[in-house]
N, C-alpha and C positions, 0 to 999 in steps of 0.2 A: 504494500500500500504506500503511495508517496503520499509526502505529510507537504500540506502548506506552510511555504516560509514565510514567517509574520516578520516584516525587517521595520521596526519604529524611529524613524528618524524624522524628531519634529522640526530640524535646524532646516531638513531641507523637504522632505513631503507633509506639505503642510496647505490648509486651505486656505486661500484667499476668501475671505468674507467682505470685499469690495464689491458693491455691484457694480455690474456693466451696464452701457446702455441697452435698452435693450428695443430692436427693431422688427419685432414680432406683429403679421397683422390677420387678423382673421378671413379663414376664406369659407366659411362655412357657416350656416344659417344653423341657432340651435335646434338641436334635439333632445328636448329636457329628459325624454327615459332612457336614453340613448350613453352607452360608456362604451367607448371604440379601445379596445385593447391592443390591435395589433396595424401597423401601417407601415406600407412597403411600396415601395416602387421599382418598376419593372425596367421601365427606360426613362428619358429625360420628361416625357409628356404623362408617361401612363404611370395611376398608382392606384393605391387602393386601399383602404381603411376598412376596419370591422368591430363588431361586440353586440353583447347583446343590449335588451332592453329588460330594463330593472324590475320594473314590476308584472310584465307581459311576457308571454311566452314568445320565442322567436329574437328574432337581432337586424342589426341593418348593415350591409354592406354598403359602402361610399367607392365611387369609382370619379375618378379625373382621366380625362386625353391630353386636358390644353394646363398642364404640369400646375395643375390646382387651382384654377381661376376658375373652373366648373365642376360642380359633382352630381352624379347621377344616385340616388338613392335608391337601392336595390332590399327589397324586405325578403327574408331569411324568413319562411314559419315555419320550419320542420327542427327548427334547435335553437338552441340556447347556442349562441356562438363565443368561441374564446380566440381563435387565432386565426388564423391564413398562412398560406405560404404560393408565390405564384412562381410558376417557373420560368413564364414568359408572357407575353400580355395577354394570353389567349385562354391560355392552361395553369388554371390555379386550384387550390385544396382550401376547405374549410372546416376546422375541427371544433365540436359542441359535445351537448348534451342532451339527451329529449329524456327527462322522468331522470332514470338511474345510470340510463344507457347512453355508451359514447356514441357518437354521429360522424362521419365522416363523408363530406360528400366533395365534388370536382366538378368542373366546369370545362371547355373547350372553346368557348367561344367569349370569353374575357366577365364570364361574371352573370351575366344575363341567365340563362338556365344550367340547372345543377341537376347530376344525379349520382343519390346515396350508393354508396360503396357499402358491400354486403364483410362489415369486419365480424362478426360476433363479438363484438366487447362490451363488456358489460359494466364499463367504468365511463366516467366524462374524462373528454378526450380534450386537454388543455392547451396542446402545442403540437407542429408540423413540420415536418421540413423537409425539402426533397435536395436532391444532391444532383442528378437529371432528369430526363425524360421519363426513366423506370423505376430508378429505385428511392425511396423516402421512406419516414420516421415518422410515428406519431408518439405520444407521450401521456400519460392520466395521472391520476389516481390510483393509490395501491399498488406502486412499483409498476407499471405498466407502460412497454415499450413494443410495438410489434413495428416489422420493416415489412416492405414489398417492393418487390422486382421487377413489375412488369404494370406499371404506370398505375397501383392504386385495385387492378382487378384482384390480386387475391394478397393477402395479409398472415404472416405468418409472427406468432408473439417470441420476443424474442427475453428469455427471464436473465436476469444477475446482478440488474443497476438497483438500488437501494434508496428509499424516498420514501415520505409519505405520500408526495405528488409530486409530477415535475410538472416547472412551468416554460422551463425552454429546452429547443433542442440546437445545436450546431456542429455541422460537419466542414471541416477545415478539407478532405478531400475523399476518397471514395470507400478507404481504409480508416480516419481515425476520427472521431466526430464525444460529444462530450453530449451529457442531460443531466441537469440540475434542477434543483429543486429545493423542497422545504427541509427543514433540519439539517441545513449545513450537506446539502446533498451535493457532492459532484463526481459524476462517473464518468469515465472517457473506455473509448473501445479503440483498439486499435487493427480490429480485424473484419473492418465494416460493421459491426454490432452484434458478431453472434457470442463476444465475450465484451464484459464490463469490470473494469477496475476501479476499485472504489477509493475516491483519491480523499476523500474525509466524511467522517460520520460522528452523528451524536452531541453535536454540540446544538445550542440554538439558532442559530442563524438560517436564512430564508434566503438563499437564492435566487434570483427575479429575473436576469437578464445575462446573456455574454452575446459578444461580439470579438471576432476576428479578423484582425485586417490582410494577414496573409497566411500565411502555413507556419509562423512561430508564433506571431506576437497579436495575443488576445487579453481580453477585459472580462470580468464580471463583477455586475454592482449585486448585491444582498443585505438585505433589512436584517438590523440588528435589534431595534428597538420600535417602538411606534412614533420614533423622529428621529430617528439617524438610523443612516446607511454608511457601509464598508465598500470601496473599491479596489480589487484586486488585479494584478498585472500577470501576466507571464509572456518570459520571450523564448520557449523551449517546447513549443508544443504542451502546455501544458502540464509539465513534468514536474513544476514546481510553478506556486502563485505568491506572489510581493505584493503584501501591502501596501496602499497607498496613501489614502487619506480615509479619515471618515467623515459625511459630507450630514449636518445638520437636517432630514428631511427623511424620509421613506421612497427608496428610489425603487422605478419599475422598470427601466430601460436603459440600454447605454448602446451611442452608436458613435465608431471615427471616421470620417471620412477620409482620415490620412493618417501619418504615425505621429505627426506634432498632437492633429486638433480631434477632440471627442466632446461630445453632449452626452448628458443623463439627467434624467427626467423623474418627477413623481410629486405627487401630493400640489403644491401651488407654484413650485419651480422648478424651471430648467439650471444645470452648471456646463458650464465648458469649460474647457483645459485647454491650452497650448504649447502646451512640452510634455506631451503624453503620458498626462495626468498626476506628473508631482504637483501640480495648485491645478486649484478649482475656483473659479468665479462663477457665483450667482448671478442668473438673467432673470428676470421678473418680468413673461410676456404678456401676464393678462391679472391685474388687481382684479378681477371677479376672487370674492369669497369663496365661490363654491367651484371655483378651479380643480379638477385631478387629473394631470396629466400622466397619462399612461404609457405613452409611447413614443419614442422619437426616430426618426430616419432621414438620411440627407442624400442628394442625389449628387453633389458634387461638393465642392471644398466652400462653397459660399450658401447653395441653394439647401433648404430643409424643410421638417414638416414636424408638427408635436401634434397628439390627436390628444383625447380623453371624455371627460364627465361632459354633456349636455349634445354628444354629437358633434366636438366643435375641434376645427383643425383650424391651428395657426401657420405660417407658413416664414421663411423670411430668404432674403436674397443676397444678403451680408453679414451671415454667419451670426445673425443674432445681436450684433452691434453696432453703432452709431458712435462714432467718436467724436466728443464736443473737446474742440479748441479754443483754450482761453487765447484770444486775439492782442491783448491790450493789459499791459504794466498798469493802468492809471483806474483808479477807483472811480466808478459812477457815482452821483448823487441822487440818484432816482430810480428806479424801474422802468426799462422800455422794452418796447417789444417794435423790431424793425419790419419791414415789409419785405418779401424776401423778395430775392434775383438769383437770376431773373424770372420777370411775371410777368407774361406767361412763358411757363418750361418746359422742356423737351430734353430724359424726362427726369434732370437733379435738374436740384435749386437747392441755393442756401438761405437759413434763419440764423439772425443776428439776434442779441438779447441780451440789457445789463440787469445788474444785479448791482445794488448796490450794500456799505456797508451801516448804513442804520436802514433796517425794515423800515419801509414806507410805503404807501400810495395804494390808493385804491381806484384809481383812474389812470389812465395814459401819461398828462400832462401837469395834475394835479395831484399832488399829493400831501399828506401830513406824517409827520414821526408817531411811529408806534412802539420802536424797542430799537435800542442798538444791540449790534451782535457781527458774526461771520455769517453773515447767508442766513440758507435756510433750504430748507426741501421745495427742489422747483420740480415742474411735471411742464413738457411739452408734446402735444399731440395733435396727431392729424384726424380730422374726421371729415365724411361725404358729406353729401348733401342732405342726407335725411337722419341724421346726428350720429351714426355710425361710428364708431372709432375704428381707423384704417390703420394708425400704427400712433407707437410712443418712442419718441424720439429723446424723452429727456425723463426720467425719475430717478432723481437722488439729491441728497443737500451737496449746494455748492457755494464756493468763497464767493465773496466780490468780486466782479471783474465783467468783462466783455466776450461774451461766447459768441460761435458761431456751431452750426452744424448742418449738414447734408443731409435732403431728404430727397428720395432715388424713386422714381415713383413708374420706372417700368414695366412695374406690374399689377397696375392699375387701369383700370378707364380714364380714357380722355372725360375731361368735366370739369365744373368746381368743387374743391376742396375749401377747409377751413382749418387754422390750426392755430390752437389756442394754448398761450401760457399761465401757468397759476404758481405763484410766488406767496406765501405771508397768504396778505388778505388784496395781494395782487394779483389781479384777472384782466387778463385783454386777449380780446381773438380779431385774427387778421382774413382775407379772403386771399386765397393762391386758385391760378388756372391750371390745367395741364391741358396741352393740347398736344396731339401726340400726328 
């Protein structure tokens, strides 16, 4: 059995608790019973989201062509859905529950009609994963893993990996693939799955997500508490896992796009890394309270997607961030909010914006003293026309001083916009065009 290396070095794997900006905007209308668990994309335009519905029987699948500016809602009544996995836009799997019994069904034509696969299993089937055309994984409940060879028609169980459930599967290539789970579950096989080596058991912890960015060096986040999560490393295949940080929250997902930068996701926040996960920074995409985000996946080193509670997928095009440039040595004596340039954009423009250092003003031009101090918590955002909020371009406290920052708005509709700042008991909002 290899044992995981716990390596505690807080001089240098340590979290960053600075938030980022964060440049997160919604592309999806909610779905109040709706908790999308699993979101994947196939190629740069096609993706697809899943979960079930909370207090209804059944689930909804979410499908995009035009790389998430559109979704097509597809209703699931034969299960309770928990994952996805697609092979290609066309040919994807869907793993549930109906009553007691796991459900596994596929699709050929990108999601639109399904038909159930005859597994006999008599567990809920919580995770999927195919490796090609033939052969893939599923995963439950009750130590339960069966594989199949020949696209899904027949299922053979395959016993030795150890869990109370698993919630994900990952094969690095067609011989060595890992399933983890709750109680500190992780089992790797290295002979396509008809043996399982059990790389730790019996502790508490709750395994939730891995990710691998090539054939040595993988990730997995696991909930240790009911507000903090553990992230682990390995660059060996697996063979041994380095601790990294422990990240303030209940993480469900972790995705890299490359070997600097990764996101992980759960509860009301996203973190990202940039040196392959010795620090962590906090992104805060969406102040809704009743936030849980469940799942994350990116399609290239800037483009991503976070799904979860209400049916609702955010999306962003700059890796999550907005970086505000203090412009100007010289201290404001007021609060302003400039107009930005250029109006009309095609499709960045910048916003200008002072802060000054005695809190003041409740108007543009007029103001009065409320408090001296350094700053204070400013928030800047975009919103459409029908009060929407398209993205948040600024929340956090900042010094006094003269900012600027870029707002990229390619992937948006041509139209009017509005973006407003709120300072103290300072509020002013401005009209911007995009014409594209």
């Amino acid at each position: 059995m290899k044992r995981i290396i716990y390596i505690l070095l807080f001089c240098v794997f340590n979290l960053s608790l600075a938030k980022a900006q964060s440049s997160w905007f919604n592309v999806t209308p909610p779905i109040n019973d709706l908790l999308l668990n699993r979101i994947q994309f196939t190629s740069e335009n096609t993706g697809f989201a899943i979960g079930p519905m909370i207090s209804l029987s059944g689930g909804y699948l979410l499908k995009t062509t035009n790389a998430g500016t559109n979704w097509q809602s597809i209703f699931i009544d034969f299960a309770w859905v928990w994952s996805l996995f697609f092979i290609d836009n066309n040919t994807g799997y869907i793993a549930g529950s109906n009553s007691s019994d796991g459900v596994l069904a596929k699709t050929t034509n990108g999601g639109i009609y399904w038909s159930l696969q005859n597994t006999g299993i008599g567990t809920a089937l919580l995770t999927v994963f195919f490796i090609d055309n033939n052969t893939g994984f599923v995963g439950g409940k009750y130590n339960y893993v069966a594989k199949t060879t020949n696209g899904g028609n027949n299922w053979i169980y395959k016993p030795g990996a150890l869990g109370q459930e698993f919630n994900d599967i990952y094969f690095i290539d067609a011989n060595t693939g890992f399933i983890i789970g709750n109680s500190n579950t992780i089992n790797k096989t290295t002979n396509g799955g008809d043996n399982w080596i059990q790389l730790n058991y019996g502790s508490p912890y709750n395994y939730t997500s891995i990710h691998f960015l090539n054939n040595s060096t993988g990730y997995i986040c696991t909930q240790t508490s009911s507000d903090s999560s553990i992230v682990y490393k390995t660059t060996n295949k697996g063979e041994n896992w380095i601790y990294l940080s422990n990240i303030p929250t209940v993480l469900s997902s972790i995705f890299f796009p490359n070997l600097n930068t990764g996101y992980t996701t759960g509860g009301k926040k996203i973190f990202t890394t940039s040196n392959g996960g010795l620090n962590w920074t906090s992104q805060m995409p969406d102040s809704n309270a009743n936030s849980n985000w469940r799942t994350v996946c990116f399609i290239n080193d800037n483009t991503g997607f976070i799904a979860g509670a209400h049916g609702l997928i955010m999306k962003t095009t700059d890796g999550g961030n907005v970086f505000i440039n203090n412009i100007s040595n010289n201290i404001p004596n007021k609060f302003y909010l400039f107009q930005n340039y250029p109006n009309p954009f095609n499709p960045v423009t910048k916003i200008r914006f002072e802060i000054p250092s005695d809190i003041k003003s409740q108007t543009q031009d007029g103001y009065f003293p409320l408090r001296r101090g350094v700053g204070g918590m400013t928030t800047l955002k975009i919103f459409d026309i029908l009060g929407r909020e398209v993205a948040i371009l600024v929340n956090e406290s900042l010094n006094p001083g003269t900012y600027e920052v870029t707002f990229d708005g390619s992937n948006i509709a041509s139209g009017i916009y509005f973006y407003q700042m709120k300072s103290g008991e300072f509020s002013n909002t401005k009209k911007l065009f995009l014409i594209k």
